[in-house]
N, C-alpha and C positions, 0 to 999 in steps of 0.2 A: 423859291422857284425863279426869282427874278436873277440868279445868276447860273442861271441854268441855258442850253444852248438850246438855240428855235426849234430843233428837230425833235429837245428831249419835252420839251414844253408842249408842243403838237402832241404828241405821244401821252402826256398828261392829260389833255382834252379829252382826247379820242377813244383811248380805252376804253372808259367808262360806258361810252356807248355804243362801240362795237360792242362791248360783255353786255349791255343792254337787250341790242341788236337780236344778237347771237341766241342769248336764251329765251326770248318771245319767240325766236322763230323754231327753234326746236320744239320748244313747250306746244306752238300752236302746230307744228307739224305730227308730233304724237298723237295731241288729241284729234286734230283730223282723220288721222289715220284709225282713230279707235271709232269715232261717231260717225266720222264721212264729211266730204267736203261741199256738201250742199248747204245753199244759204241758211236753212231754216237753222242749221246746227253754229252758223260760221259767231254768231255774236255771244253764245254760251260758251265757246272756245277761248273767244278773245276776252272776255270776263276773268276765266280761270289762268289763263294766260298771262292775265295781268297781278292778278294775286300772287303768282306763285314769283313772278319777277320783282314785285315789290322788295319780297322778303331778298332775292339775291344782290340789289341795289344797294339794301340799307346799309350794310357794312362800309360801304366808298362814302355817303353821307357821312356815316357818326366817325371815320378813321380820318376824314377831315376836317372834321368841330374838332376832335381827340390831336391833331397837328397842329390844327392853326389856335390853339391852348384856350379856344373859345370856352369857357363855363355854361355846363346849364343853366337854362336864365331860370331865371326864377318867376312863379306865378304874377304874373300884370292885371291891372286891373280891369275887370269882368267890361265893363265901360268903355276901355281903351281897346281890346282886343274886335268887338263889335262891333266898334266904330271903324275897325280898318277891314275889317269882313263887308261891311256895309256897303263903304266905300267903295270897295271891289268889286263888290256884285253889279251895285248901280253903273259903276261906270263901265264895267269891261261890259253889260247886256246892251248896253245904249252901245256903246262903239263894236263889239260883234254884229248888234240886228243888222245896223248901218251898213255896215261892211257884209255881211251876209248876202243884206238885199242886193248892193250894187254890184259885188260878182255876179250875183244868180241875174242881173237884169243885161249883162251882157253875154254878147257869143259864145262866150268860154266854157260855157255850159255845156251848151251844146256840143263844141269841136272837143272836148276832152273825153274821151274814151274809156280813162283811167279814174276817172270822178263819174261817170255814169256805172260803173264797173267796184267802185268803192260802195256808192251808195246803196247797188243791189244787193251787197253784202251789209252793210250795217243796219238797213230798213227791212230784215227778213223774218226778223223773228216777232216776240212779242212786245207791246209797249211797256211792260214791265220788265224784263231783259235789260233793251236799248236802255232805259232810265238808268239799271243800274250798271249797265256795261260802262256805256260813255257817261254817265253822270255822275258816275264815284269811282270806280276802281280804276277808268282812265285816267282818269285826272289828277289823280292820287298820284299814278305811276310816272305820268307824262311830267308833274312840278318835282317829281322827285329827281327824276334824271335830267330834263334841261332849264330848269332853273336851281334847284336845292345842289345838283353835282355840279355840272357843266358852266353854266352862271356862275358861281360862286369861285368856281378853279380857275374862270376866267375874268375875274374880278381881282383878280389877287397877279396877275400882268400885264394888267392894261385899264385906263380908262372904264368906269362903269356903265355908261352909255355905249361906247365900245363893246366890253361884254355882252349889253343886253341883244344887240346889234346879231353881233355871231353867235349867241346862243340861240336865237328866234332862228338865224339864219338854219342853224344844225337841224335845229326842231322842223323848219318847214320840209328839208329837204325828205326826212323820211317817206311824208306824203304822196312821194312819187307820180304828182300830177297840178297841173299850173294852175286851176282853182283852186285848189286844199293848200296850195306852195304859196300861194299870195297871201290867203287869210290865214294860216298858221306864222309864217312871217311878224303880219303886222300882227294881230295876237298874242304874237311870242314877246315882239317887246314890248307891248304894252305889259305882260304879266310877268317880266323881269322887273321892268318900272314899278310897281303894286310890290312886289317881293320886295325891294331894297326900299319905297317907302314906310312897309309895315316892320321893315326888320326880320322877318318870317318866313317864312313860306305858307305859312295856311295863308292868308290873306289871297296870293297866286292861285292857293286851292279852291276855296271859294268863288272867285270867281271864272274859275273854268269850267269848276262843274256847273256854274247856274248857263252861261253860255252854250253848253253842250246838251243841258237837259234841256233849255229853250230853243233850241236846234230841234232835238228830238220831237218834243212835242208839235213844234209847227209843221213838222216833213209828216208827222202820221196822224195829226189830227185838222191838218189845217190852216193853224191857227195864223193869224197874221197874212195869208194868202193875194189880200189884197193892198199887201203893200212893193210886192213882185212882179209885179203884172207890165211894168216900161213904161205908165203914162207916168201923166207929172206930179201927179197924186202922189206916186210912190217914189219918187227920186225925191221930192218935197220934204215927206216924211222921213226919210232913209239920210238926207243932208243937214234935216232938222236933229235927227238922233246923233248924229256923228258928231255934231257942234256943241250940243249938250253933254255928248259925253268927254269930249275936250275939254271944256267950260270946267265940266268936275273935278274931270283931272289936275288940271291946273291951278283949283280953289286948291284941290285936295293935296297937291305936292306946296303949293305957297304958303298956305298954314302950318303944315310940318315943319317948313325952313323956319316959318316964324317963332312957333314954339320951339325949336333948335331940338325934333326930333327927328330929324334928318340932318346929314352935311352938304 
């Protein structure tokens, strides 16, 4: 690809997920059309929606392991794999809540129309749904395409910090609203960063879904409620998380350099 000219390179990137695009929203436009586009239906849509694009993804995944003459790795140790899931989870939920709180504790909230209009759609239906809507099959679909495709195509012409960079960027921009565009941003490269630590993509996968399903559960059950609220309480505890989960990140990527499983 690297003698390849910018326009054919963009075009590299980008397919992948306009064909992304494209079929989530036909998929999810049929099934509206068959159940109806009221909320209580919109997140068993987007569930099925996501399943049935997984499967049209995975071809552009395995047709670039299959190019870029990668080997299937071979089973790692039960130990080793744990430890980079672990890692993912602890840190991407500390620097998500963080970040979670300190949008929701500014105006943005309130002035975005398209994030109050998002949320009535994702919070309509059951709390068994929402868990497995955005707590697995999104998350699955979302690290497959901007991290395992996109990430990776873009890793292979530029700088990988770079990559992480515009791949969050692509990621955020779907969101089409400037709270969900900030925190998928910074989310995105942190779980590019986690992806090229662990070598993997589950590692990414895990901790998206535990961030998503701790989403879920605070927006319908509560939880953490009073750490949202604007006094100093909760910016304390939301400055205190963000720092701890930096702190991790940084053991977690300095260790790897040490053991020289990363470059």
């Amino acid at each position: 690809m690297k003698e390849e000219r910018l326009p054919v390179k963009i075009w590299y990137i980008l397919y992948p997920f306009l064909f992304y695009y494209a079929v989530m929203l036909c998929v999810m436009t049929v099934l509206q059309w068959i159940f109806g586009t009221g909320k209580e239906h919109y997140v068993q849509c987007q569930m099925v929606s996501s399943i049935i694009t997984v499967f049209f993804m995975l071809p552009f995944y395995r047709q670039d392991a299959a190019l870029s003459g990668k080997k299937k790795e071979k089973p790692s140790l039960i130990k080793e794999k744990l430890f980079h899931v672990l890692a993912a989870v602890v840190i991407t939920v500390c620097i998500g809540t963080a970040l979670n709180n300190m949008i929701s504790m500014t105006p943005l909230v309130e002035m975005s129309e398209g994030y109050q209009e998002a949320n009535e759609g994702f919070y309509g239906s059951t709390l068994a749904f929402e868990l497995v809507s955005s707590a697995v099959f999104t998350p699955v679909l979302e690290e497959l395409v901007f991290r395992g495709i996109i990430f990776t195509r873009l890793k292979n012409m530029m700088a990988r910090y770079t990559a992480a960079v515009l791949s969050a960027l692509i990621f955020a921009v779907i969101h089409f609203n400037i709270v969900q565009f900030i925190y998928a941003l910074l989310i995105g490269i942190l779980l590019a960063v986690l992806m090229e630590c662990a070598g993997n993509m589950y590692a990414a996968v895990a901790g998206h879904m535990a961030v998503n399903a701790l989403a879920v559960l605070r927006t319908e059950t509560g939880l953490l409620a009073q750490t949202v609220t604007g006094n100093v309480f909760s910016w304390s505890v939301s400055v205190v998380l963000l720092a701890v989960g930096l702190i991790l990140l940084f053991l977690y990527v300095f260790y790897l350099k040490n053991t020289r499983k990363i470059v």
